[in-house]
C-alpha positions in Angstrom: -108.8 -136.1 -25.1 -111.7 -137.0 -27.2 -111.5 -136.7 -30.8 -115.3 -135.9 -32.4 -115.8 -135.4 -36.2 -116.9 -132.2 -37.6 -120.1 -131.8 -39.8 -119.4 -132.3 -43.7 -118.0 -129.4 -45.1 -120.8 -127.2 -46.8 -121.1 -123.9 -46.2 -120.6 -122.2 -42.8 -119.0 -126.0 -42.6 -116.5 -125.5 -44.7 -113.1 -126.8 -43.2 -111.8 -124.1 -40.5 -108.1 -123.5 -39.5 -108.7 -122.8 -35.6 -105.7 -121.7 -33.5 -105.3 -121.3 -29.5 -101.4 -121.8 -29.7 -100.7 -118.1 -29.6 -103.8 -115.8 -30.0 -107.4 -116.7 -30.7 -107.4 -117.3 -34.9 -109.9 -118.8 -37.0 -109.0 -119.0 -40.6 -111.6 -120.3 -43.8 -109.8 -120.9 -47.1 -106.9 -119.2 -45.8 -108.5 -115.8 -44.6 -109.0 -114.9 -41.1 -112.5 -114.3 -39.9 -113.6 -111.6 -37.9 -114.6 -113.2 -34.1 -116.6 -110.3 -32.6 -116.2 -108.6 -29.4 -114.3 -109.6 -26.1 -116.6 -111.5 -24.4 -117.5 -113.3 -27.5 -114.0 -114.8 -28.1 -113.5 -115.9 -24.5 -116.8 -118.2 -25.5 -115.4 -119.3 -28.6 -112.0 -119.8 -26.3 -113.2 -121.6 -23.8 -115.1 -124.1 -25.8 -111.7 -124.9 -27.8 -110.0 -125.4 -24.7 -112.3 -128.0 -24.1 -112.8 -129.6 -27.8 -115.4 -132.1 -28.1 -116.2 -131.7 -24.3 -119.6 -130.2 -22.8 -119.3 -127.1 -21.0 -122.1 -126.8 -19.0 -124.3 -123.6 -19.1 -123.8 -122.1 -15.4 -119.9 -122.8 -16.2 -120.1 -121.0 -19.4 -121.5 -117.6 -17.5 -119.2 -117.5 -15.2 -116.2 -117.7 -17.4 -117.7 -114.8 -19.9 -118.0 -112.4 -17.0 -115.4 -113.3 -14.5 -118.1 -114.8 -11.6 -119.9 -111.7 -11.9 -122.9 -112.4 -14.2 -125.6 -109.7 -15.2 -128.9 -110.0 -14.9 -129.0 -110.1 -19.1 -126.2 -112.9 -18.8 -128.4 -116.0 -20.4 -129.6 -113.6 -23.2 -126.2 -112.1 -23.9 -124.9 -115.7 -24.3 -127.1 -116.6 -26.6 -126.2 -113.8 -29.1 -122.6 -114.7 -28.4 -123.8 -118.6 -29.6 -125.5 -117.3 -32.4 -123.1 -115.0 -34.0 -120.3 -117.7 -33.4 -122.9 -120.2 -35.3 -122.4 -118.2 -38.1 -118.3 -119.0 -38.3 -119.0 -122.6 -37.2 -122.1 -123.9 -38.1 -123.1 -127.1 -36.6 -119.7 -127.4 -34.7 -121.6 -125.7 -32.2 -123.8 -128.6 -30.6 -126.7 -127.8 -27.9 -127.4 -130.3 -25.4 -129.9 -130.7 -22.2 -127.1 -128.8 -19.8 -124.4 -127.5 -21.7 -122.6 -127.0 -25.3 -119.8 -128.5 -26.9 -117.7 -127.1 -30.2 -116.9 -130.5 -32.4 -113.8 -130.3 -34.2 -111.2 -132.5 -35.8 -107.2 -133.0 -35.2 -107.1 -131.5 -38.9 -109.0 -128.3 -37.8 -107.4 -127.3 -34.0 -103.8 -126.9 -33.3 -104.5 -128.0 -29.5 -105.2 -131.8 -31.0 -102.7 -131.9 -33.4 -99.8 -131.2 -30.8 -101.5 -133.4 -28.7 -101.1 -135.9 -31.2 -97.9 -135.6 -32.0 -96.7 -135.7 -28.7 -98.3 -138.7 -27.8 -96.5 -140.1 -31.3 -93.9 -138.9 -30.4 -93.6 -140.4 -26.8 -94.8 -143.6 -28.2 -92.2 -143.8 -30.7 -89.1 -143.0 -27.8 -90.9 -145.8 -25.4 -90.2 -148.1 -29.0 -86.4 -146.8 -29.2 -87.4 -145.1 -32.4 -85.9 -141.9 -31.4 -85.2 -140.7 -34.9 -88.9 -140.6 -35.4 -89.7 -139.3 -31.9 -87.5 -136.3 -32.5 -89.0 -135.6 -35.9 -92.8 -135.7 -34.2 -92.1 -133.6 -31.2 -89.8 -131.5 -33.1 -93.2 -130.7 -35.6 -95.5 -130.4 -32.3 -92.9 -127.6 -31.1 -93.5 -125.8 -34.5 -97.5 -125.6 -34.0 -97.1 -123.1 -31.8 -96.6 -119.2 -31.9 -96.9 -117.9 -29.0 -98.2 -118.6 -24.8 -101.7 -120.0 -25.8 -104.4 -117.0 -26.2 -102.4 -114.2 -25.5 -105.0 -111.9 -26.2 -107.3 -112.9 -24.1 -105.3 -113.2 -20.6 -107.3 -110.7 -18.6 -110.3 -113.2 -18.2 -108.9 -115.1 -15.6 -110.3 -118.6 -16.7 -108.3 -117.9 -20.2 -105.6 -117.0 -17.9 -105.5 -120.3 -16.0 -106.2 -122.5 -18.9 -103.3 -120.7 -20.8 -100.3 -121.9 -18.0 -102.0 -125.3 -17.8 -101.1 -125.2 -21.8 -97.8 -124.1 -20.9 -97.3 -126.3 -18.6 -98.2 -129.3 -21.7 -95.5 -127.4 -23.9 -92.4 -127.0 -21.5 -93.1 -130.7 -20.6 -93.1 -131.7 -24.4 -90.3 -129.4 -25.1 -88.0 -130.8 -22.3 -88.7 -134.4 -23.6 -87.4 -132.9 -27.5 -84.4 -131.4 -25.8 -83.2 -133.8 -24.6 -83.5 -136.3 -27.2 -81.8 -133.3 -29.9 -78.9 -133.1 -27.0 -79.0 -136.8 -27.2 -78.3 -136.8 -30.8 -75.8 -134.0 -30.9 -77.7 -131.3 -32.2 -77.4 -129.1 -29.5 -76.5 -125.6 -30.7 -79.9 -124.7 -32.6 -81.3 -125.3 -29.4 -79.4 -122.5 -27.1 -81.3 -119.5 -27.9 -84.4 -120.8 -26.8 -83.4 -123.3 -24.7 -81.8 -120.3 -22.7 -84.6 -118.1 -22.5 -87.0 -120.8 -21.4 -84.3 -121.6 -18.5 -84.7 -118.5 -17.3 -88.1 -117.6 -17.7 -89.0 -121.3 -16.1 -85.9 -121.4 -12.9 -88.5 -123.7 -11.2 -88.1 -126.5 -14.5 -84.7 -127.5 -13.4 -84.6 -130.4 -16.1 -84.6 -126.9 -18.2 -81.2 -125.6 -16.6 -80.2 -129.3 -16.8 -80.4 -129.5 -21.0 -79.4 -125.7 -21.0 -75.8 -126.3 -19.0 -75.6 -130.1 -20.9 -76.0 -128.0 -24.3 -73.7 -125.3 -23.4 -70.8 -127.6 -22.4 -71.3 -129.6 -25.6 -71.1 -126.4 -27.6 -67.3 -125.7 -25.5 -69.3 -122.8 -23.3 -67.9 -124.3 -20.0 -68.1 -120.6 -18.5 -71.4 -119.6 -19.1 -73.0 -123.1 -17.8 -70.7 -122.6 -14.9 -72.6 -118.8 -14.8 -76.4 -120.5 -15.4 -75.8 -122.7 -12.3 -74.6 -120.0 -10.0 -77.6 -117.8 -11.1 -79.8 -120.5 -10.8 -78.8 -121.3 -7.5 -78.9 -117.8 -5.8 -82.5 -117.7 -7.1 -83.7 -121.5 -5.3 -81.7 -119.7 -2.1 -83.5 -116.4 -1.8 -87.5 -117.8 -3.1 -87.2 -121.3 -1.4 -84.9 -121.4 0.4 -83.1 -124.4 -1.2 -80.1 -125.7 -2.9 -80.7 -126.9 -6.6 -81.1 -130.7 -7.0 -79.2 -133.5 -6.3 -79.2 -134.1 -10.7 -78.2 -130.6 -11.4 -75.4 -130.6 -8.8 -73.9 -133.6 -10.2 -73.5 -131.8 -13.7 -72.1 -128.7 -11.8 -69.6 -131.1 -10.5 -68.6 -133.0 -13.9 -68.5 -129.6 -16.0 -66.4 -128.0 -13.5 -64.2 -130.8 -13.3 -63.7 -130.5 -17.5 -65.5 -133.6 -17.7 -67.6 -133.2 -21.4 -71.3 -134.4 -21.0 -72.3 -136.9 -23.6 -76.1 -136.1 -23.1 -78.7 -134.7 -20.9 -78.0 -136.4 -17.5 -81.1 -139.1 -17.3 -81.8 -139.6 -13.1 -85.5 -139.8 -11.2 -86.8 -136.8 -10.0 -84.6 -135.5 -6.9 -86.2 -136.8 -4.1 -85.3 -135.2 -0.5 -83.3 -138.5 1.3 -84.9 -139.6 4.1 -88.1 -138.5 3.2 -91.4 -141.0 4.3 -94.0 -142.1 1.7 -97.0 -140.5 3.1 -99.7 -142.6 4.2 -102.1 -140.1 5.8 -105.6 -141.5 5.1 -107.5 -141.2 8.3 -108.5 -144.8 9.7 -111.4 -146.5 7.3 -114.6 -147.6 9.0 -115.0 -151.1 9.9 -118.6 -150.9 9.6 -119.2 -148.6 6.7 -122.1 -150.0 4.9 -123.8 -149.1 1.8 -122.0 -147.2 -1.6 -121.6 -150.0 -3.3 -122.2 -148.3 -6.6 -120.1 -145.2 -5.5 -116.8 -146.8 -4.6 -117.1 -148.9 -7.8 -117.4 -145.5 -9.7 -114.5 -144.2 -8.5 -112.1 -147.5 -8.6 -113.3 -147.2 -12.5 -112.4 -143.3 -12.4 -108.5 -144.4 -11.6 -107.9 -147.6 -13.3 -106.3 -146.3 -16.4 -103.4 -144.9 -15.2 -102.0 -144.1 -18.9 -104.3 -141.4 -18.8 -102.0 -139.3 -16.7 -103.7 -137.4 -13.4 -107.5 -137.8 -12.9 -109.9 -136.0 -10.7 -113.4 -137.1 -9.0 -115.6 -134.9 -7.2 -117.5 -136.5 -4.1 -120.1 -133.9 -3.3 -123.4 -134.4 -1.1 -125.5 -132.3 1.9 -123.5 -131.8 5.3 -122.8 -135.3 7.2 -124.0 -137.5 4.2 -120.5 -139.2 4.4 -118.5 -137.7 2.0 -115.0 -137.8 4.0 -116.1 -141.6 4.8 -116.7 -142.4 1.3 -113.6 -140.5 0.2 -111.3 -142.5 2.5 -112.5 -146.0 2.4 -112.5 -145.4 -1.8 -108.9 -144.3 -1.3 -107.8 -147.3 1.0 -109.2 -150.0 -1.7 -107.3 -147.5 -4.4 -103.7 -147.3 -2.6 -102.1 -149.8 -4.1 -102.2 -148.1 -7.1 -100.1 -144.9 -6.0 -96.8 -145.5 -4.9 -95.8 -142.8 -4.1 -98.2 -142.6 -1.0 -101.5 -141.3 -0.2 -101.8 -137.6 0.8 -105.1 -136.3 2.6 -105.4 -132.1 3.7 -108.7 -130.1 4.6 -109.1 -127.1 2.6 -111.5 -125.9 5.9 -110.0 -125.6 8.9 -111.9 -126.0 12.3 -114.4 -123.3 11.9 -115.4 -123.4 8.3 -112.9 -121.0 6.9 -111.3 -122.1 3.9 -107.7 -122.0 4.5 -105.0 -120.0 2.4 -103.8 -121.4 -1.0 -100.3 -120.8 0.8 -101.1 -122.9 4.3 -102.7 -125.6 1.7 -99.6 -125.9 -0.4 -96.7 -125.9 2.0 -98.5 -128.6 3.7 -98.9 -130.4 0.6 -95.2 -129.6 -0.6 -94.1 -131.2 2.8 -96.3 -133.6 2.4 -94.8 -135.1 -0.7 -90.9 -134.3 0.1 -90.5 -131.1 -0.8 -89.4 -129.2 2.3 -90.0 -125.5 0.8 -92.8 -122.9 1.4 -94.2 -121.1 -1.7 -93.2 -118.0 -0.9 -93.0 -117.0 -4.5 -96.0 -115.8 -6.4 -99.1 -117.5 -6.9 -98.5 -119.3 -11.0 -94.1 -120.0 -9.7 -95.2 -121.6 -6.5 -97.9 -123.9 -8.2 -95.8 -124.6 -11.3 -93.2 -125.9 -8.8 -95.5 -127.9 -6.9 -97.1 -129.6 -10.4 -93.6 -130.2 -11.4 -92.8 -131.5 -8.6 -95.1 -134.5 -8.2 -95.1 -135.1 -12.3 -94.0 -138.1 -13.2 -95.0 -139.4 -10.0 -98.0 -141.7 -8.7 -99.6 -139.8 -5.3 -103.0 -140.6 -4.5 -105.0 -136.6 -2.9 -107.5 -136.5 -1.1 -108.9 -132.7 -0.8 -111.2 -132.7 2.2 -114.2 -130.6 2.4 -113.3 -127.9 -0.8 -115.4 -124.1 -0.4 -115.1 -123.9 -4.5 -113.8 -125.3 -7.6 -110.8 -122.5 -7.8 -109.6 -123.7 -4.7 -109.5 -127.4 -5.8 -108.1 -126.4 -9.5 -105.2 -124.7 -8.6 -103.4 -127.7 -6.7 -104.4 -130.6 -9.2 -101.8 -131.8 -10.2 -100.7 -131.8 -14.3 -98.9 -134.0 -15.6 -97.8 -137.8 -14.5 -100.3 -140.8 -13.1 -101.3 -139.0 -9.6 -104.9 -139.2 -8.9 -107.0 -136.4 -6.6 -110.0 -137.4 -5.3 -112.1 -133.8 -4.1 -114.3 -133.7 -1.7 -117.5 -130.7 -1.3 -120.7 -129.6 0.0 -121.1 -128.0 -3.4 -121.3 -129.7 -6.7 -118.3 -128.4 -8.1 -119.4 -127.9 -11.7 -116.6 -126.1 -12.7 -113.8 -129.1 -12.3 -113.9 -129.8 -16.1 -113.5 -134.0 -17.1 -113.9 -135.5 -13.8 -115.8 -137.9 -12.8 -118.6 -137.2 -10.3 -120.2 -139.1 -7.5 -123.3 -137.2 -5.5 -124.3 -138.9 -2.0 -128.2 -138.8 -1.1 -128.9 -140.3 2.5 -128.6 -143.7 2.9 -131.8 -145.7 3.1 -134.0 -148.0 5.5 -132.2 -151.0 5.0 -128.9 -149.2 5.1 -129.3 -148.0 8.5 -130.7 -150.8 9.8 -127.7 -152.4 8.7 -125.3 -149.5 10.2 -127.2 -149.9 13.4 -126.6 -153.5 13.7 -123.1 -153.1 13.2 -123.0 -150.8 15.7 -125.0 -152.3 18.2 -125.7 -156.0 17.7 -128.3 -157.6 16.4 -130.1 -158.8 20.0 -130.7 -154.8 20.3 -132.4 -154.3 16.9 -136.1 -154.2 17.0 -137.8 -157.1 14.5 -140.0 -154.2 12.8 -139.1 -151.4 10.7 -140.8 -148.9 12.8 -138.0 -147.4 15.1 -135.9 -146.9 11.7 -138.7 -145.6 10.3 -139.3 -142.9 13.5 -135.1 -141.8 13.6 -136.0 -141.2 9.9 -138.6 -139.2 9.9 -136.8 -136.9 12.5 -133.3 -136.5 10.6 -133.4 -138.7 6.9 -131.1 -140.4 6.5 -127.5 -138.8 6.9 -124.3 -141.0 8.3 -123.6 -138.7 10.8 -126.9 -139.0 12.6 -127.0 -142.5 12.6 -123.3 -142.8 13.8 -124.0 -140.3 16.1 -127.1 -142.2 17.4 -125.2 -145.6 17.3 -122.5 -143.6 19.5 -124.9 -142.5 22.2 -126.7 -146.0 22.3 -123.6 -148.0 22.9 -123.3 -145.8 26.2 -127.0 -146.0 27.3 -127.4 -149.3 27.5 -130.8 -149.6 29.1 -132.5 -148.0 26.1 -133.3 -149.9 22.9 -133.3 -148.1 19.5 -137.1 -148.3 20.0 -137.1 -146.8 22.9 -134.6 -144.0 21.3 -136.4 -143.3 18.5 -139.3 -142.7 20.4 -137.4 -139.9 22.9 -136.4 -138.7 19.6 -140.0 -138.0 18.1 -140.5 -136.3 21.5 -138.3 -133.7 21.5 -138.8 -130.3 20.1 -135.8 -130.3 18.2 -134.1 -133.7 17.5 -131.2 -132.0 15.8 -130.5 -131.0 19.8 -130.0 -134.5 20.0 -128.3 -135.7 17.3 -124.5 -134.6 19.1 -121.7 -136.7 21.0 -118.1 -135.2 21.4 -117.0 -133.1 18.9 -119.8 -135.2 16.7 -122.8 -132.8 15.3 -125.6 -132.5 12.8 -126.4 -129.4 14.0 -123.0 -127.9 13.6 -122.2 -129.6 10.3 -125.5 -127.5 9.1 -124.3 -124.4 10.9 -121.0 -124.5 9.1 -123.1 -125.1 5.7 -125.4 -122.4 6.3 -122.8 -119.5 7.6 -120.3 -120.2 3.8 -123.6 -119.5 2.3 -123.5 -116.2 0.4 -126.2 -113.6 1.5 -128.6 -114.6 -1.2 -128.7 -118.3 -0.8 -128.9 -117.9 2.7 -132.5 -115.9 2.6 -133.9 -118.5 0.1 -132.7 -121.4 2.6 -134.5 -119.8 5.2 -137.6 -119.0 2.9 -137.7 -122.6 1.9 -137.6 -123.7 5.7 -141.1 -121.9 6.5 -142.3 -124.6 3.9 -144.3 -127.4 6.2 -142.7 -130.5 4.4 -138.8 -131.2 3.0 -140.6 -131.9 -0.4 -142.7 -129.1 -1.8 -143.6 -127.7 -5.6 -141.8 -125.5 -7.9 -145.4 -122.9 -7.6 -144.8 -123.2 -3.6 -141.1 -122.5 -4.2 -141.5 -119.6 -5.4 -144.1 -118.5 -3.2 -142.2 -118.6 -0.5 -139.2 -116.9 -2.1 -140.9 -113.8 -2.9 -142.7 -115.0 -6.5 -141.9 -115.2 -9.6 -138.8 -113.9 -10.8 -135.3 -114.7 -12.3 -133.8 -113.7 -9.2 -136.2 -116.9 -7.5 -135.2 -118.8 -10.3 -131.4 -118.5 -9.7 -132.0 -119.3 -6.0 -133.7 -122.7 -6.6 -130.8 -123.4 -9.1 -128.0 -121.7 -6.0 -129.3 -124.3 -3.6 -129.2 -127.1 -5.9 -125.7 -126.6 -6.8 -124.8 -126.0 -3.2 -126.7 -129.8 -2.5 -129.5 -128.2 -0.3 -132.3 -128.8 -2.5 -132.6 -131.8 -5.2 -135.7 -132.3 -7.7 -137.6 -135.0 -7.7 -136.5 -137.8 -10.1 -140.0 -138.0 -11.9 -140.3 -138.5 -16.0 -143.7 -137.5 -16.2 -143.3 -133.7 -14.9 -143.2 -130.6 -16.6 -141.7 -127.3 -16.1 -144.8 -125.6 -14.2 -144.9 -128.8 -12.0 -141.3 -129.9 -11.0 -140.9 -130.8 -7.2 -138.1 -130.3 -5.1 -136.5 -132.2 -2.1 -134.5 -130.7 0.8 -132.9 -133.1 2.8 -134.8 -133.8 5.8 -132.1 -132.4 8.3 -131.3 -129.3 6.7 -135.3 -128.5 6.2 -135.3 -129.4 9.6 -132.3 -126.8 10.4 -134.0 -124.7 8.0 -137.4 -124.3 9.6 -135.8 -124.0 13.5 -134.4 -120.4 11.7 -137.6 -119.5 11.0 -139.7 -120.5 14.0 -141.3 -117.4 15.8 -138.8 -115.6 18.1 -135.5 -117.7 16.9 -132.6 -115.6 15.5 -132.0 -115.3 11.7 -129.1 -117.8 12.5 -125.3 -117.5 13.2 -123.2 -115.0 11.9 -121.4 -115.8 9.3 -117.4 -115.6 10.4 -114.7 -114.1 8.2 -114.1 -116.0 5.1 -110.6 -115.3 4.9 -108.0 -116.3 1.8 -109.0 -119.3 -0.4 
């Protein structure tokens, strides 16, 4: 986690105490300040849960009102900004897309137990575990109570708040164990007991709990933890408790005193097979140099414990192809094995949380459904792969909730997430956005494909397949696909049927291959609004137009306009135009050429507004 330096004390700069361990507290010379209404401590929460990170704005709005912004939402932030300027001062940073709260170790609870717990862990990995007690033992004092209690009802609060649990119980399980370690068992049982039982997923809880218990000559009542514990697996999951916690059954029952916590891998089901579910790489994938090298550098520290990047891009831009041949080159790095599930299935429809997570449970040897609620089932999953190395690959995700919730916390596993939309809301991940390729990249894909001898000397033909569709993977694969079959034509001679036709995206299908559809499945997930201003944009006569024309054709000025353009963009269905020298009154957009192209055929006289869109189930 970063660590900036706040301003020099003076002022509204003088040092702060700032705690999120327990509720929302700021303190100045020792005297708590007043924080303001509701909505303005979620802001002031949010921003510590990301110290020295940029929140962007959009992601800002939607945590303050849940995803359900009003029209005043920009101006109401800024008060909120303002007013918390006046406990922070220049903490507070402003920069082109986003704001950031600076603060030091000294300042914020949240970095000084993350300190010490990497101290701490550093020190055991050195076999000073007299020291490594002492630091985790002061990180387990920092905090007061489940991290902003107060403030649970917001739901991002909420789902920031078990991620901070999740931190705790992990560095608390590593303490207990080394106090058991040492002997000093018995000021542990209290607490130690009522985090077994809140937590019965943790079994490396019930492990220390039952190992403290015996040590302390309470044979009976580890005896009675185990058989409770193990009702509970039976009726949620269906399961018997692990392989490690069955073993210490055994030993107490057999009167045999445990010197320490029992120190064994993860239970792992036997028999299980290391996943290796990648779909086959392309032999002729061409092009993204940069990209893959971005995300190779995303994953090569693997001391940074589970990283995420976010491919996202236009429909059939190659996104999937991308994601896979990144995650061949990266599998030796996971040993665990390479896991790859669709968060769509066949028709669009995001799939249930549920379907996603048994698959990914079975996936990685955990033969279980979550049939518990929503937070036990996915803090059983994250336990369940910590400490491990898995390489995820999340295929095609509607929104950034349905991504969050199964990254995985803590250990060295790496998720690479794949979405039409940006995905602003995945907080430190690296991001990769896919344009079409170019001219000489699908010259060089048609080639491949075909063979040199059947490749036209000019750039003409590539130029005419471009004008039709850009420049999107899918349509050149698709094209590549249909000339392999026909072999009397050249890709002259294609290109030139193509221009001919009165709608090329008719053409661009083979199989179960389609532009067309991949646009149609884009369009239909589109909420009401966004789909009008696609359609609005698509009566524009070019894919690149003006902001003035924009507008024009979405009705005129107006914020509501305004949050369209900025809807489409995040959804990868309109870009500006990379150009230094504009202003605000004369920024140009860029819609790529196949979805203007889908765009205008929902326009043209006498065609329907365009599919239905189907039931978008439970994400």
């Amino acid at each position: 986690m970063p660590r900036g330096h706040a301003p020099s004390p003076s002022g509204q700069d003088r040092p702060l105490r700032l705690s999120i361990l327990g509720p929302l507290q700021v303190h100045r010379d020792g005297e708590p300040l007043e924080l303001g209404p509701f909505k303005q401590r979620v802001l002031l929460a949010a921003l510590l849960c990301r110290p020295n990170s940029v929140m962007p704005v959009e992601q800002l709005l939607d945590v303050i009102w849940d995803n359900e912004q009003p029209r005043t939402a920009r101006k109401n932030l800024q008060v909120y900004l303002c007013q918390l300027r006046k406990i922070a001062g220049e903490r507070i940073r402003h920069l082109a897309y986003g704001y950031q709260f600076l603060v030091s170790p000294a300042e914020l609870d949240l970095l000084r137990f993350d300190d010490m717990v990497t101290a701490g862990r550093k020190a055991a990995q050195a076999g000073d575990l007299e020291r490594a007690r002492t630091l985790l033992r002061e990180a387990m004092q920092i905090w007061r109570d489940r991290p902003l209690v107060d403030l649970l009802s917001n739901s991002f609060i909420g789902t920031e708040s078990a991620t901070l649990m999740e931190r705790y119980l992990e560095a608390y399980e590593e303490w207990a164990d080394l106090e058991i370690g040492a002997g000093r068992h018995r000021g542990l049982l209290g607490q130690l007991g009522q985090l077994a039982r809140l937590h019965p997923f943790r079994e490396r809880l019930s492990v220390a709990f039952m190992t403290a218990l015996s040590q302390d000559g309470n044979r009976r009542e580890a005896l009675a933890h185990y058989e409770t514990h193990r009702q509970y697996m039976a009726r949620e999951l269906g399961l018997e408790p692990s392989p490690v916690l069955q073993r210490l059954y055994r030993s107490i029952l057999a009167g045999e005193p445990p010197d320490s916590v029992p120190q064994a891998a993860p239970a792992r089901l036997r028999g299980h097979l290391k996943p290796a579910q990648l779909p086959r790489d392309l032999s002729d994938f061409v092009g993204r140099e940069a990209e893959v090298a971005r995300l190779a550098g995303a994953f090569a520290d693997r001391s940074r414990g589970a990283d995420v990047a976010v491919v996202s891009g236009p429909p059939g831009v190659g996104k999937t192809a991308l994601a896979v041949h990144a995650g061949h080159r990266l599998a030796p790095q996971f040993s665990d094995g390479q896991v790859f599930v669709t968060l769509r299935d066949q028709a669009g429809v995001p799939r249930p949380w549920r379907d996603v997570l048994g698959e990914l449970m079975r996936s990685t040897g955990l033969q279980a459904a979550p049939t518990a609620g929503e937070e036990a089932a996915l803090g059983l999953w994250r336990s369940w792969v910590a400490g491990r190395r898995f390489l995820f690959v999340l295929d095609d995700a509607p929104d950034e909730l349905s991504a969050r919730r199964l990254l995985p916390g803590l250990g060295s596993n790496g998720t690479i997430v794949t979405s039409v939309r940006k995905l602003g809301g995945l907080d430190a991940a690296c991001r990769v956005e896919l344009a079409d390729l170019g001219p000489a990249e699908v010259t060089e894909l048609l080639q491949r494909a075909l063979g040199e001898p059947r490749m036209p000397r000019g750039a003409d033909a590539v130029r005419q397949i471009m004008a039709c569709c850009g420049g999107p993977p899918l349509a050149i694969r698709v094209i590549a696909a249909k000339l392999t079959v026909l072999h009397h034509l050249s890709v002259a001679a294609y290109a030139a049927h193509l221009n001919g036709v009165a709608d090329p995206l008719d053409e661009l299908a083979i199989g179960d291959l389609s532009l067309r559809g991949r646009l149609e499945r884009c369009y239909v997930s589109l909420p009401p609004r966004q789909r009008d201003a696609f359609r609005a944009l698509g009566s524009l006569p070019a894919p690149q137009f003006g902001h003035a024309e924009a507008l024009a054709a979405l009705g005129g000025t107006s914020e509501a306009a305004e949050r369209a353009l900025e809807e489409l963009m995040d959804a990868n269905l309109l870009a500006p135009v990379a150009d230094a020298d504009v202003v605000a009154h004369s920024v140009r957009y860029v819609m790529p050429a196949a979805a203007h192209r889908y765009s205008a055929g929902l326009t043209r006289p006498g065609s329907p507004a365009g599919p239905r869109p189907p039931d978008p189930g439970t994400s």
